[in-house]
C-alpha positions in Angstrom: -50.2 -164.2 48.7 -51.4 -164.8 52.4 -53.7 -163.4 54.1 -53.8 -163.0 57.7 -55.3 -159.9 58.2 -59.1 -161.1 59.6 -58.8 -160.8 63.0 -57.7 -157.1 62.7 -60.4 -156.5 59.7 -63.5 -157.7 62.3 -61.4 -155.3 64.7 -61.6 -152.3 62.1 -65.5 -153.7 61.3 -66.8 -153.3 64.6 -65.3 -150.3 65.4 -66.7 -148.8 62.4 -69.6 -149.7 63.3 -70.3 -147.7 66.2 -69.0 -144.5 64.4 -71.7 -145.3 61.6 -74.4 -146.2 64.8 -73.7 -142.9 66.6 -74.0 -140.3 63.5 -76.9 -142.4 61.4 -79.0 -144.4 64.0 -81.4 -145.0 61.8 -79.9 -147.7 59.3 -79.7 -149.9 62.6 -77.9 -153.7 61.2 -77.0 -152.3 57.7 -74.4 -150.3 60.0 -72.4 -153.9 60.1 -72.6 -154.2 56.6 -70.8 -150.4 55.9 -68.4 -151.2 58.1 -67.5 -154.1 56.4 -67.7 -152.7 53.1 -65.4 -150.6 54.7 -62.6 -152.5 55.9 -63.1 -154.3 52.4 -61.9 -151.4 51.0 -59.4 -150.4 53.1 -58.1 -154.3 52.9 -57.9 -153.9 49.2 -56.2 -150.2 49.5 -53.4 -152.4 51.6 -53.0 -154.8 49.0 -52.3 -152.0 46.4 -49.8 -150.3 48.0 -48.0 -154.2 48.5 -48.8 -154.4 44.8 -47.0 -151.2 44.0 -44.3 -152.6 45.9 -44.0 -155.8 44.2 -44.9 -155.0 40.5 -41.8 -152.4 40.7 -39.6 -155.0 42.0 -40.4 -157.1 39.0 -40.2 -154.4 36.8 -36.2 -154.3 38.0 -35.6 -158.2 37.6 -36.2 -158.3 40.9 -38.4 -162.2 42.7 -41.3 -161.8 44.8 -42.3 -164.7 47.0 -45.3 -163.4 48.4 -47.9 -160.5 49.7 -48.5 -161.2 53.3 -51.4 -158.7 54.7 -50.0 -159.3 58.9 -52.1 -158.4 61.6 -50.0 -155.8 62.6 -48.0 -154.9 59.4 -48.7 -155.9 55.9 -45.5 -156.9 53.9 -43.8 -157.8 50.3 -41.5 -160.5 50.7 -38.8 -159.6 47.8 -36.0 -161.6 47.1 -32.8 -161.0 46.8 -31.2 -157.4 47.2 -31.6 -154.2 45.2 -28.9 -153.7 43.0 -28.4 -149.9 42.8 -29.8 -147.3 44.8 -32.2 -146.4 42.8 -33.7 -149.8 42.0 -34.3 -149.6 46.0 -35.4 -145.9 46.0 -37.8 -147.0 43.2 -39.2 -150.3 45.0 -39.4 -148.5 48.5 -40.9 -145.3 47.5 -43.4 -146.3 45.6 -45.8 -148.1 48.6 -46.5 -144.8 49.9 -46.8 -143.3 46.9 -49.9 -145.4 46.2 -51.7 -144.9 49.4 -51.8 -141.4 48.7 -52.6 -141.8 46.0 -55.7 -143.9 47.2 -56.5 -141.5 49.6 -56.1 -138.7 47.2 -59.1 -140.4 45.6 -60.9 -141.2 48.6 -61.0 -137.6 49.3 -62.3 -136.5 46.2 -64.9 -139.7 46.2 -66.3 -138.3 49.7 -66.0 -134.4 47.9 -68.7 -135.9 45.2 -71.6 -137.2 47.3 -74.0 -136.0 50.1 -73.5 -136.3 53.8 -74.2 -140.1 54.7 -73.2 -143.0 55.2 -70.7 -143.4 51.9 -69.1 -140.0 52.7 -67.9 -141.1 56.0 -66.8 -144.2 54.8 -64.7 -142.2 52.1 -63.4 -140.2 54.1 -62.4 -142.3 56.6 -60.6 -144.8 53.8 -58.7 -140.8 52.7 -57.8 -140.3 56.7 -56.5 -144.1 56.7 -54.9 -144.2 53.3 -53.3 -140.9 54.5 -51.9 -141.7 57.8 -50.4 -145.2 56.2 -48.9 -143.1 53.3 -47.5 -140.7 55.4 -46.3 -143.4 58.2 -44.1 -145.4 55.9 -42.1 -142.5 54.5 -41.2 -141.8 58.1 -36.7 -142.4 57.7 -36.4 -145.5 59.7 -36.4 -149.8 59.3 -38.2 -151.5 59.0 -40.4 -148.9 57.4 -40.7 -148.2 53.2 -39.3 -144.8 54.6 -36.4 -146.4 56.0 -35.1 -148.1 52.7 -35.6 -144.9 50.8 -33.1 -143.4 53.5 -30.8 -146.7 52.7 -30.8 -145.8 48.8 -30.2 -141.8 49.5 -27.4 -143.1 52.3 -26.0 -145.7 50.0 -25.8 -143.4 46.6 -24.2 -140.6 48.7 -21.6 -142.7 50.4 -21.3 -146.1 47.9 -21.9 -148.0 50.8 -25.4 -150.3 51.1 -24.2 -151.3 54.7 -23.6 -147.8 56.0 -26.8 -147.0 54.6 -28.9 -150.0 56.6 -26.7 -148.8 59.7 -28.1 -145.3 59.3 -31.2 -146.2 58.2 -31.9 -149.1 61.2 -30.8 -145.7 64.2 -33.5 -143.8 62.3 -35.9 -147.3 63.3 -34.3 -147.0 66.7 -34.8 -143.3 67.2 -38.7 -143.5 65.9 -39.2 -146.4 68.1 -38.4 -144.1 71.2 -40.5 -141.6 70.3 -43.7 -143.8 69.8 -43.3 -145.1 73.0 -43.1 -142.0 74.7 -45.6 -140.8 72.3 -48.9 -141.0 75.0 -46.5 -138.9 77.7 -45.8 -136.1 74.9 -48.9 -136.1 74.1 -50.3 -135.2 77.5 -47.6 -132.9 78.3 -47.5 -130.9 74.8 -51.6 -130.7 74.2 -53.0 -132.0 77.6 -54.2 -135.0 76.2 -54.6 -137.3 79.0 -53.4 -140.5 77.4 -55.6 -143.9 77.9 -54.5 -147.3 78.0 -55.5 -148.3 74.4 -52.9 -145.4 73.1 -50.1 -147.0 75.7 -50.8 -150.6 74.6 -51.0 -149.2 70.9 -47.1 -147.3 71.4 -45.8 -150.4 73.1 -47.0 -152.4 70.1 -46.2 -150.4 67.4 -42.6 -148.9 69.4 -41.4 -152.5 69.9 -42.7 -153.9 66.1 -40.0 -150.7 64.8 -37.0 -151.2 67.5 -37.3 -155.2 66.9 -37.8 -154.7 62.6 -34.5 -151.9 63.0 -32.6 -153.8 65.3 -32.8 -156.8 63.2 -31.5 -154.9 59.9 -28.7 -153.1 62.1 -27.2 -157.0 63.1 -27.6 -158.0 59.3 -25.6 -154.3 58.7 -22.5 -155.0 60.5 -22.4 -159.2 60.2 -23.0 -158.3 56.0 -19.8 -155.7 57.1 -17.5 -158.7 58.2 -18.3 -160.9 55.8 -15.8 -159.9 52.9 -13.2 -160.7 55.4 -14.3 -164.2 55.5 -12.2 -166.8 53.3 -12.8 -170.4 53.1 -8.9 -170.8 52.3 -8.1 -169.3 55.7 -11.0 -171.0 57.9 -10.8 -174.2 56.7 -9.1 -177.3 58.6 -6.6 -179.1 56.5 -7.9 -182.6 55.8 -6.8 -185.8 55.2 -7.8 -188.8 53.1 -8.9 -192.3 54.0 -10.8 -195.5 52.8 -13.5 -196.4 54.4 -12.2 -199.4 56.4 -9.4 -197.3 58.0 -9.6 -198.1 61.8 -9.9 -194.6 63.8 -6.7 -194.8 65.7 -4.8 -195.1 62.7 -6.5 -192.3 60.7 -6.2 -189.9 63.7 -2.4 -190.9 63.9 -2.2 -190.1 60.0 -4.3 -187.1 60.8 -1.8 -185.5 63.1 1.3 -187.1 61.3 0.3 -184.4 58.3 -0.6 -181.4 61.2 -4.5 -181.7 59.8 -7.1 -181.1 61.1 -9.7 -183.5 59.4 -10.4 -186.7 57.8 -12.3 -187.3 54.6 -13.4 -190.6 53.7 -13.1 -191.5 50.1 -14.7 -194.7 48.0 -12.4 -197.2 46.2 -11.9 -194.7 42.9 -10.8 -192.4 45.3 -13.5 -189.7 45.6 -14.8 -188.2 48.8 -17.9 -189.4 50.0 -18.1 -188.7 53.6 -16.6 -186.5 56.8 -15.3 -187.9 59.5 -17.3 -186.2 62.6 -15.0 -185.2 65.1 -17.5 -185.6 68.5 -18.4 -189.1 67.2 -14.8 -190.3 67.2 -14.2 -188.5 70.9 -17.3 -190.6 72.0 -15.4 -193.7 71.2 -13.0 -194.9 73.8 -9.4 -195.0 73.0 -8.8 -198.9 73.4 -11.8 -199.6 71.0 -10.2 -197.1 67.7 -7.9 -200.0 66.4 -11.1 -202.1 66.2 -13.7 -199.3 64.7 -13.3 -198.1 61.6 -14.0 -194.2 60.1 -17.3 -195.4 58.0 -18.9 -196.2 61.1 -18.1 -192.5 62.7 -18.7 -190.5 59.3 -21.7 -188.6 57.6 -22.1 -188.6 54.1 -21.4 -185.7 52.1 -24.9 -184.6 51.2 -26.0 -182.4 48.0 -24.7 -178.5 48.4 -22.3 -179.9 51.3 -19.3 -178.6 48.9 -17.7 -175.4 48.7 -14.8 -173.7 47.1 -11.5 -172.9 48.7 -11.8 -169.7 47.1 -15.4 -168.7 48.1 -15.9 -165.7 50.4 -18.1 -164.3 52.9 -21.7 -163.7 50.3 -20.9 -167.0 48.6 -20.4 -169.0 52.1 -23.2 -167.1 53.5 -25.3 -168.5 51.1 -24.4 -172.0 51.2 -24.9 -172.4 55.0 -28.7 -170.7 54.4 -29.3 -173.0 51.6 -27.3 -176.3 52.7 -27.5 -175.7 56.8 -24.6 -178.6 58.0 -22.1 -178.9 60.6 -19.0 -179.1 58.4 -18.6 -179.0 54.3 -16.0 -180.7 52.3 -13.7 -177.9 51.0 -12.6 -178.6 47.4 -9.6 -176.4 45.1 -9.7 -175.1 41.9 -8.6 -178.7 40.2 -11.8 -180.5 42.3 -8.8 -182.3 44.8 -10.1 -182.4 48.6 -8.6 -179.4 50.0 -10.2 -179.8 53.5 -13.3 -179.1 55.8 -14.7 -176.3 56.7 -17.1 -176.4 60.1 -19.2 -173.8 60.9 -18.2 -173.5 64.3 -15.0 -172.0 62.7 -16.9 -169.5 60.6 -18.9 -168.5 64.3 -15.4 -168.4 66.1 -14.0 -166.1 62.9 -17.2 -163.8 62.9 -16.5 -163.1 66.8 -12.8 -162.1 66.5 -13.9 -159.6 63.7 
């Protein structure tokens, strides 16, 4: 769990504080210490409705890395994605769900005791707990509202992608309408609008069209990627010991049309890649005398892949392995060739 939420709590705290001042001038310092016991509570009522959000995901199988309660928007980091719709209607929904439920409670807490100092602080945590509820169920990334919209897109068309595409517009289209939020405002109720609420749209509009966009590009690259075959992208390679001069290994290279060269030890398994900008920075009359070891990179752990992996599974090896080029193996474990991820970029742009 991280917490980084201080420097908006002593925000909430002082603001509180003049609230409490102006209707009860008489408890003069303790003010400081209501407001705090405030945003304690209203800290805590954050970290519920994360809690909600992670103790579902578990429920479904599902990892949680951490609780992050952000300066400007609290989050469950959840690994991994939902497998059916209603595994993320279930983990979405319920967030809200439990801050209204909080401030279901916070409203009948301020029903049960006398004007003062505790009611307002109730009441205010129900207004809070209320406005958050209500806020996240709004249909748009990167709000909870927006993945229940996913789920209810997905399990009416099949499609998960189709429903982040439809759910990130509705980010978009919310977005737009914060921002212009202050001039509505004015023009619909005659509010004149001050600069705190144009600072707070700008902040809040460009959090939403940054979290939607963000989810739309995952949407259409997650789109391409069962297009993507490591049998089609990758370079046919050749194999060469380790004291093979480069000019002779580039003549073998284009003698068998590849376009790689694998370096293999004396039983005959691969242990490093030839790198093509390291053999273009040695001149041509100095090849016969340098050998491929000396312009290679070793094959490091999670640097292999499958000839017959596909867009998720190579997805997930370059997140987990990041590298310039793999060593491409087939079915029987015989070098097959290299795949470089300039290739996979070049393939993702002509899709």
């Amino acid at each position: 769990m991280r917490f980084t939420w201080l420097p908006v709590a002593m925000l909430l705290a002082f603001g509180f504080s003049a609230v409490i001042g102006q209707q009860f001038p008489q408890i003069g310092a303790w003010r400081y210490v209501a407001s705090f016991a405030f945003v304690v509570a209203f800290t805590l009522s954050i970290l519920i409705h994360e809690l909600a959000h992670a103790l579902m995901a578990l429920k479904f199988g599902i990892g949680v890395s951490e609780i992050n309660l952000g300066f400007f928007a609290a989050g469950t980091h959840i690994e991994g994605e939902r497998k059916t719709p209603f595994e993320e209607f279930a983990v979405s929904v319920v967030g809200p769900i439990a801050s209204l439920v909080v401030g279901g409670l916070a409203y009948l807490g301020s029903r049960a005791v006398d004007d003062g100092v505790a009611y307002i602080a109730l009441w205010q945590l129900a207004v809070a707990n209320l406005i958050v509820g209500v806020t996240n169920l709004l249909p748009g990334l990167p709000l909870d509202g927006g993945w229940v919209a996913r789920a209810l897109v997905w399990k009416i068309t099949g499609n998960m992608h189709t429903g982040t595409i439809v759910a990130a517009w509705g980010g978009r289209i919310l977005a737009i309408v914060v921002l212009a939020a202050p001039v509505l405002l004015e023009e619909i109720f005659g509010r004149q609008p001050t600069l705190i609420d144009f600072l707070i749209a700008l902040a809040v509009g460009f959090f939403l069209w940054m979290g939607s966009t963000a989810q739309l590009m995952q949407a259409r690259l997650r789109q391409k990627l069962p297009t993507l075959q490591v049998r089609t992208m990758a370079r046919r390679a050749i194999a060469v010991h380790s004291g093979t001069p480069i000019s002779e290994a580039v003549r073998m290279a284009a003698e068998a049309h590849a376009g790689a060269v694998v370096v293999i030890d004396g039983d005959g398994k691969p242990h490093a890649l030839v790198s093509e900008n390291a053999v273009a920075a040695v001149a041509p009359n100095q090849r016969p005398w340098t050998t491929v070891s000396e312009v290679s990179t070793r094959i490091g752990a999670g640097h292999i892949i499958g000839v017959n992996d596909t867009g998720e599974e190579i997805l997930k090896t370059i997140r987990e392995h990041p590298a310039s080029e793999y060593l491409v193996l087939d079915a029987a474990g015989s070098v097959y060739g290299v795949l470089a991820t300039a290739d996979i970029e070049t393939a993702f742009r002509r899709r």
